[in-house]
C-alpha positions in Angstrom: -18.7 33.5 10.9 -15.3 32.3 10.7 -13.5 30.3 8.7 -9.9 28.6 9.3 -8.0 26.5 6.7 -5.7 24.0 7.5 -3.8 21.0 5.1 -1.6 23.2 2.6 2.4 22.0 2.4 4.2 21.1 -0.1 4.3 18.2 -2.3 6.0 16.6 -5.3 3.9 16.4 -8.7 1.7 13.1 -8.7 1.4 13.1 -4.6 -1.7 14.2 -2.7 -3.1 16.8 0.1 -6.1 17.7 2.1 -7.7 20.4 2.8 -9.9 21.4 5.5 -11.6 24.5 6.6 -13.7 24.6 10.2 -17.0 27.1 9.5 -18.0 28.2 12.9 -20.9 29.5 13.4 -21.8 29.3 10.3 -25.8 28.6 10.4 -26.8 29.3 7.1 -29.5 26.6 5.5 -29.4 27.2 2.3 -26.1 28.3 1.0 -22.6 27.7 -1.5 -19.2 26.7 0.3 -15.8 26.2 -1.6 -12.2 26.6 -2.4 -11.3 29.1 -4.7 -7.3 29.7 -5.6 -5.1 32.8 -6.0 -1.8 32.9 -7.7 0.0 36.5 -7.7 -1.4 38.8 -10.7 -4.0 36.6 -11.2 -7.6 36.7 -10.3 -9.0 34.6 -7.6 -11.0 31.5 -9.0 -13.6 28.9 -8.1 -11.7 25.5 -7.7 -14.7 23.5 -6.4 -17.8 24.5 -4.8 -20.3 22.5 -2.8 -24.0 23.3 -1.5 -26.2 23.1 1.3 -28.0 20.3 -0.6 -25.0 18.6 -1.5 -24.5 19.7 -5.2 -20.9 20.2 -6.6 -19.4 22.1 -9.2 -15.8 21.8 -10.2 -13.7 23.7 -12.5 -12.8 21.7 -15.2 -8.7 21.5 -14.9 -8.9 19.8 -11.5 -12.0 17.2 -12.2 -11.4 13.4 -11.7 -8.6 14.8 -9.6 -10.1 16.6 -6.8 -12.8 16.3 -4.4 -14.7 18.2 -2.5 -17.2 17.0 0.7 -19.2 18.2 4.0 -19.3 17.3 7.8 -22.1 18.9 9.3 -22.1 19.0 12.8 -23.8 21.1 15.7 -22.9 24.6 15.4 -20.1 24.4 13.0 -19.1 23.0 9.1 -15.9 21.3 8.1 -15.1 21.6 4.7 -12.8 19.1 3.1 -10.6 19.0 -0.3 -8.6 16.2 -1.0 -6.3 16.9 -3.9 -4.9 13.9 -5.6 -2.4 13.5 -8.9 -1.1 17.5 -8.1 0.3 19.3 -10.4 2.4 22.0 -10.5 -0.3 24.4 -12.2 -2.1 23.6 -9.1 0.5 25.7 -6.9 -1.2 28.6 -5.3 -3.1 30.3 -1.9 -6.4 28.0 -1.6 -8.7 29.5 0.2 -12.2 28.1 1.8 -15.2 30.3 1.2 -19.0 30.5 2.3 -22.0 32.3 0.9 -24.6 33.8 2.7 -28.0 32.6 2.6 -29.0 32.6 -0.7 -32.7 32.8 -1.0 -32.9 32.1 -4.5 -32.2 29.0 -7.1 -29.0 27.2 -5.6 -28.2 26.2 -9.7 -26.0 28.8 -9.6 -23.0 28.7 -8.5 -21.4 31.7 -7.0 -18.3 33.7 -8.2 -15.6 34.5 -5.6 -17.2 37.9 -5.4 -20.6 36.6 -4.7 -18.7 34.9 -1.3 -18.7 37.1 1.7 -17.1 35.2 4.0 -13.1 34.1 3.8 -11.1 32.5 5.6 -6.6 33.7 5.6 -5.9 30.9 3.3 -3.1 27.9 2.8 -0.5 28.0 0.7 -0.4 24.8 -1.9 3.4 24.0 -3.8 3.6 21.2 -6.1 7.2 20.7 -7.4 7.8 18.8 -10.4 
């Protein structure tokens, strides 16, 4: 599995980006994919999470604001974010993240440590 972001820059408060992260190989059928963000000193957190059945969980400082979505094609995932009305507590490394297969309930959503799979990350600055 491997996972490469693309879409970060730089962007004045208000303005919008996208996000997108190719999962190859990826063949999971059951599973949790997302964006989490890091800023230094912080811990890594879940900024909007989607699942193999379509079901999405955002945190709540980016709702109405962000949105996440799924292309599922032969062999590989994209993952999308589009990020509208930034702000500048949105500045940080976003990074796109897949579970494994999870045989269990999906109605949980995973924690960053639950995600084995990462890709380098893209670095997000909003100015104000």
């Amino acid at each position: 599995v491997q996972l490469v972001e693309s879409g970060g820059g730089s962007v004045q408060a208000g303005g919008s980006l996208r996000l997108s992260c190719e999962a190859s190989a990826y063949r999971y059928r059951r599973y949790w994919m997302g964006w989490f963000r890091q800023v230094p000193g912080k811990p890594r957190e879940g900024v909007a999470l989607i699942s193999s059945e379509g079901n999405t969980n955002y945190t709540d400082s980016v709702k109405g604001r962000f949105t996440i979505s799924k292309d599922n094609a032969v062999g590989k995932i994209t993952l999308y974010l589009q990020m509208n009305s930034l702000k500048p507590e949105d500045t940080a490394m976003y990074y796109c993240a897949g579970s494994g297969q999870i045989w269990s309930t999906l109605a949980e959503t995973p924690s960053a440590p639950q995600m084995p799979h990462w890709g380098q990350g893209t670095q997000v600055t909003v100015s104000s």
